[in-house]
Structure formats: structure tokens, C-alpha cells
C-alpha positions, 0 to 999 in steps of 0.5 A: 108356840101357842095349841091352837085347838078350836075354831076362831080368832087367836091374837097373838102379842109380838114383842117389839125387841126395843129395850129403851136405854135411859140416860144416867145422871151427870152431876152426882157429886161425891165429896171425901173428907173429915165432918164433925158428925155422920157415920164413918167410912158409908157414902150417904146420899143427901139431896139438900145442905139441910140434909147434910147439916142433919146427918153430917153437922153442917159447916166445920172450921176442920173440914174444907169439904163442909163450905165445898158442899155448902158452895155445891147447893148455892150453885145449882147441886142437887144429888151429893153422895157424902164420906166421912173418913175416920181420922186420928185422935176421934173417939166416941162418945160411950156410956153404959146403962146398968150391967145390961148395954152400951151406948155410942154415939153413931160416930166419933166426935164431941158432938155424941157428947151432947147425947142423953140417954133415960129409960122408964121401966113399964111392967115387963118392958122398958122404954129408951129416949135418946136426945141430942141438944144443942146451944142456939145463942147461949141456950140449950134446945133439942135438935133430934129426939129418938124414943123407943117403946116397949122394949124388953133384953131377950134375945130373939125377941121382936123387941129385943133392944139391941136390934130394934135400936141399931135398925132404926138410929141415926144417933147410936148404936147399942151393945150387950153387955157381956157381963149381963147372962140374964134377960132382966131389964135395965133399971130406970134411968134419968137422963144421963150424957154420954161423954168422953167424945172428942173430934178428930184431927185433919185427914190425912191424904191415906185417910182419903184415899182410903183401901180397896179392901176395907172400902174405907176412903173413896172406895166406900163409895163402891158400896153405893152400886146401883147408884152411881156418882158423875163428879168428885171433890176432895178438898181436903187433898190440898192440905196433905203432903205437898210433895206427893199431892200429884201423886195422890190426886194421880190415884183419885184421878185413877178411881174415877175413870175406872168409874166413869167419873170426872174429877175437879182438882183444887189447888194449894194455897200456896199457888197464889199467882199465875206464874206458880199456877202455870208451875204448880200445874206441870206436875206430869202425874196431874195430867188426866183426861178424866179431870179439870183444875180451875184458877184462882182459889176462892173466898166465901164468908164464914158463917163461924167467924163472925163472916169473914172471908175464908180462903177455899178451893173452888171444886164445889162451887164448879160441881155446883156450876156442872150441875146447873148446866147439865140441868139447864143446857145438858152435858155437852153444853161447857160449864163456862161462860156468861151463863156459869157464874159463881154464885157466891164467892169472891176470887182471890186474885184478878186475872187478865186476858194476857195472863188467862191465855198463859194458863188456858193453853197448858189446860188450867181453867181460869175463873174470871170477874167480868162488869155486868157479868160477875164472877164467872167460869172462863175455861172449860179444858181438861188436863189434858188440854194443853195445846201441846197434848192435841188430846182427842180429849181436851175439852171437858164437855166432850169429855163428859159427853163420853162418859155418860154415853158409856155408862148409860149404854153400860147400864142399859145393855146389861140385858145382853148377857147370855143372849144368843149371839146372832143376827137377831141380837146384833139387830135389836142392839143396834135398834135400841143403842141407835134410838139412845143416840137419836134422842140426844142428836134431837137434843142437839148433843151432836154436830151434823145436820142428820144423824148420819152425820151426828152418829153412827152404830155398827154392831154385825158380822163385821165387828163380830166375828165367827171366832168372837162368837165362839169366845162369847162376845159381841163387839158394839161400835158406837161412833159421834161427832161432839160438839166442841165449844167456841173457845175463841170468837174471832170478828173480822172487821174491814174498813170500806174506802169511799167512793168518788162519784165519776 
């Protein structure tokens, strides 16, 4: 409460109670896999297929998620958050510079074999050059160059090698020596690789899955808060054990809907008709509102086998789909349509009407070539979309509609802890998450001509209680009408008989 104490005018400044609640990304999209180079088991944030070939290597015959991502950026991504998971049989790349310090390279692979390391004494202090080459038909040219200067072995010093290097490399990490009790610098060194570095083998379905714990797998991606990821990929996951892959995509399933995420499932090469796709998709632990399976399987040219075709899933090549229309048309627009073609690959088998109504009605999603058209996405249904569920949530941009409401409202209201538990609060949240909801009626999120038909947002007395207030809590209750897509376009057509003159 201001004094007043003289004479005069006093202005004052309201505040108004709007908080505005912004909307969170839809289509950051995750891929878990085995990549030749990259740190290991640390979700990284790329925005671009140059930055994956930067920091993770690029396309690998091993890593089925390499040509996914590839296929993400061909499509229309934009955000990815990339995991590299630490297989069997990788190691290091290592080399020691003198008694005072080892060189590794920033993660297993052969790739840390193509890594030199000099050091030029300079008086007191030494400097460090790190090169990374690579062969471009059949000659060797740098690709990264890393030099550090000025540097000296005291630790606590400002300069103390081991600290400024680790802080500032994506090429390798460097560790004293315990041998080394003294501060004398290293001795000048010509370019010398690091060897015995060796690439990994195929993941393994716990080595994706990773633990909770250690925040290995999938669950690095916990450490990305406050970023957040909309979409998940693990091509990988087909290549594992086949008897318990239900089971396995079951728990993925499972971390992305306690995350507001959505799952896209790839099938198994195996599954190469309709039948076994109609069979292989019964799998009760495969049915999760929070994930879609597309058939059939796709082909790309693979740049490391001369452009043949190469058999993968089509997982990327959808997140790349969800991300153009979310980008294009919005979230609650279906990635399917005339309008969601698959910009690159070919499809491993032919699908017709007949067999396409086989799978649409058990929750498959079919991709289809149609002339003029392409190849294009012709479903948009979850796996809860058989018919048979009649699930609330059948339609994946109804699902995602959801999710996205529910993370956007649960980031922008975090404002509301602690606050007193009355009236005046119930006012501003209905305020604030009503004026969220307004803009995406105005945006056409919604069916309805108004918004009382489109939504609706109830928070007061009736939803929270004398006995929830003594609990601390606030109940909020948001309600909207989605729109659903136009699966099937029924046209009528009548035949008028002609009329007789009298």
C-alpha cells in the first residue's frame, strides 16, 4: 500500500492477472539408437541433418535410426533431440601424451581412430592441437581442427589443461595422469593418433530401453527439462528380440505418455503382407492410445551402397510428416492425406482399397501411392483405433491435440503453487487458461461456431472444494470439442427420371 504524504496526483499501476499460457512445441522428435560417433547415453539437440552429421557421423549401415533421421529432415523436421546408447564390443579410442595426461576420444568408435593429438612447448606454457581427418575419395582432408593455447599442468590454474579442454571439446576428453605429482609440462609432441578404437555392435533392446537410474537409454532424455520432446522413434527396437518386441515397444509406450509424448511404432521386416500385418498388429501389449503403426515398411537409396534400396522403417519419415502439418496446418490437423506425402522413399508393397479397409479397422495406418499424388500417408488412427476399442482416442490428431493442450497448460501454470486458494485465484486461472483456449478456437482447433460450443473452463467453488482447499489443492477443469478427420467422404448420387411433357 503506497504513503501518500503530500498534495498531488498519485498514479498507481494495476496489475491486470493475465499470465499469458504460450503453446509448446508438437513435433520435437527423439530417436534412440546406436550412431558411430556422438557422446553416449546425453540427449543432444540438433536442428539440421548437417548437425547430426557434425556430431553424431552421419548415416551408418549399423544404425537404422541414421537414415530415420535422415528421412525426418527430407520430410519437413525441424527439432530432433538425438541418444546415442553405449552397445557391446565399442571402445575408445586412447593415447597418452608423456607421464602427464590421456587422450579419448568424446566416445567409443573407430571414428576416434582418425584423431591426432601435437603439443608445442612455448616457454612456460604449451599448446594442444586436436585434428579429426577423414578419407573423401581416396584422400585425407581435416574435417574438425581443435587448438588450445596457453596452457600449463597446475592444478587450479585458469589454464590448467585438463579443465580447459574438457569444458570446451567435442573431440576428447583428457585425464591426469596419476603417475604425474609434478606441474612440468608435457614435452613437444608431432602429431600422434589415438588407436585401438572400435565400433560397437547392434543395440540391444535393454541397451534402448535403457534404466531410470542411471538415465541411460531413453531415459537420458529426462535430462533435457526444460526442453521437452512431442515425438518418439526407435527404429532399432525391430531388430531385437522378436518374442518380447510387444512388450518392449509396451514400456517406450509407457515412457511417453508419462510424458506427453506420442509414439511412432515400426514394424519388423518380416511383417511383409497384409495378413501378417493384420497378425502381427494383435499383439495386446502394442495397444496404447499414445502411439500409431504405419504399413508397409519403406525403401530409400543408400548413399553407402552404391544407392541401392534399402529396406527401413518408416517412423522417421512420419515424424518428418507430423512435423510439416503441425508446422503447416497445426496439431489437430491429421498427418494423412493428399497433402502428407512422403517425400523420398518408395513403398515395399502395393496396397489396395479392400486390403487398406483390412487394417484401417484394427487401428493399422496404411501408406499408400496414389497417380498424381505419390506416395502418401492414408490413416491417421492410433492404436487404439480398432473399431472394436470405440476409444475416446482413436484418432491420433485428436490425440495429440490433448497432449499438447495438457503440457502447455502444465507448463504455463506453474505459476499457481502457492498461491492463495480462493476466488481471486479461480478468477485469473479461468482468465488465463480461457484466453489459452480462445486462441486455438480462433485457430480452428475446435468444432463449434462459438466457444461455448468449442470449449469450456470451469475452475471455482464447484470443483474445488472447502475440504480440496484445506488439502491445498485447486481442480481445473478443461473440456473441448475436437475435431475429428474425415475418414470416410460418403457422395450420394440419385438418377432423376425424365419427364413426359403432358
Amino acid at each position: 500500500m503506497p504513503t501518500y504524504s503530500y498534495p498531488g496526483v498519485y498514479i498507481e499501476e494495476i496489475p491486470s492477472g493475465v499470465r499469458t499460457i504460450a503453446g509448446v512445441s508438437t513435433s520435437n522428435t527423439a530417436f534412440v539408437d546406436y550412431f558411430k560417433r556422438g557422446p553416449v547415453n546425453k540427449a543432444v539437440k540438433i536442428t539440421s541433418y548437417g548437425d547430426f552429421e557434425r556430431t553424431f557421423g552421419g548415416l551408418d549401415s549399423q544404425s537404422e535410426a541414421s537414415y530415420a533421421i535422415q528421412q525426418y529432415y527430407q520430410n519437413g523436421g525441424s527439432i530432433a533431440w538425438v541418444v546415442r546408447v553405449d552397445t557391446s564390443g565399442g571402445v575408445t579410442a586412447t593415447m597418452d601424451v608423456g607421464t602427464e595426461f590421456t587422450v579419448d576420444a568424446a566416445g567409443p568408435g573407430s571414428w576416434g581412430n582418425n584423431l591426432t593429438v601435437a603439443v608445442t612447448t612455448v616457454g612456460s606454457v604449451f599448446n594442444l592441437d586436436i585434428v579429426e581427418t577423414v578419407t573423401i575419395k581416396g584422400k585425407q582432408v581435416v574435417a574438425n581442427r581443435e587448438s588450445y593455447l596457453n596452457l600449463n599442468m597446475t592444478i587450479g590454474n585458469s589454464r590448467y589443461v585438463v579443465d580447459v579442454v574438457n569444458a570446451q571439446s567435442t573431440l576428447v576428453t583428457l585425464t591426469r595422469l596419476a603417475a604425474d605429482d609434478a606441474n612440468a609440462n608435457p614435452s613437444n609432441l608431432s602429431a600422434t593418433p589415438l588407436t585401438l578404437g572400435e565400433d560397437g555392435g547392434a543395440p540391444t533392446a535393454a541397451e534402448l530401453l535403457g534404466s531410470d537410474g542411471s538415465k541411460t537409454g531413453m531415459y537420458a532424455l529426462d535430462n533435457i527439462a526444460p526442453d521437452i520432446f512431442n515425438i518418439m522413434c526407435v527404429p532399432a527396437m525391430v531388430n531385437t528380440n522378436s518374442a518380447n518386441i510387444g512388450a518392449n515397444y509396451k514400456t517406450v509406450a509407457s515412457f511417453c505418455e508419462a510424458r506427453r509424448a506420442f509414439l511412432i511404432v515400426d514394424i519388423p521386416t518380416t511383417v511383409s503382407s497384409v495378413s501378417g500385418m493384420a497378425s502381427w498388429s494383435q499383439l495386446d501389449t502394442l495397444r496404447n492410445q499414445n502411439a500409431a503403426i504405419y504399413f508397409p515398411r519403406i525403401t530409400v537409396p543408400d548413399v553407402l551402397n552404391e544407392g541401392r534400396a534399402r529396406n527401413i522403417g518408416a517412423s522417421g519419415t512420419l515424424a518428418g510428416v507430423y512435423a510439416r502439418t503441425d508446422s503447416t496446418r497445426g496439431v489437430w490437423k491429421a498427418p494423412a492425406g493428399t497433402d502428407a506425402d512422403l517425400r523420398g522413399p518408395s513403398l515395399t508393397v502395393k496396397v489396395g482399397d479392400l486390403d487398406n479397409g483390412t487394417l484401417n479397422v484394427i487401428g493399422v495406418n496404411v501408406l499408400r501411392s496414389f497417380p498424381i499424388y505419390g506416395n502418401i500417408s492414408w490413416g491417421g488412427r492410433t492404436l487404439e483405433g480398432a473399431d472394436q476399442a470405440a476409444s475416446e482416442w482413436k484418432y491420433v490428431p485428436v490425440r495429440r491435440t490433448a497432449l499438447y493442450i495438457e503440457e502447455s497448460l502444465f507448463q504455463g501454470l506453474k505459476w499457481v503453487v502457492f498461491e492463495p486458494n480462493d476466488e481471486p485465484l479461480w478468477a485469473q486461472i479461468r482468465l488465463n487458461v480461457g484466453a489459452f483456449m480462445h486462441n486455438m478456437f480462433r485457430q480452428a482447433a475446435f468444432q463449434g461456431t462459438s466457444p461455448k460450443e468449442a470449449y469450456f473452463v470451469k475452475c471455482d467453488k464447484e470443483t474445488t472444494t472447502q475440504n480440496d482447499i484445506n488439502l491445498g489443492i485447486v481442480n481445473i477443469v478443461v473440456g473441448f470439442a475436437p475435431l475429428k478427420p474425415a475418414e470416410f467422404v460418403v457422395i450420394k448420387l440419385q438418377q432423376i427420371a425424365g419427364q413426359v411433357e403432358a
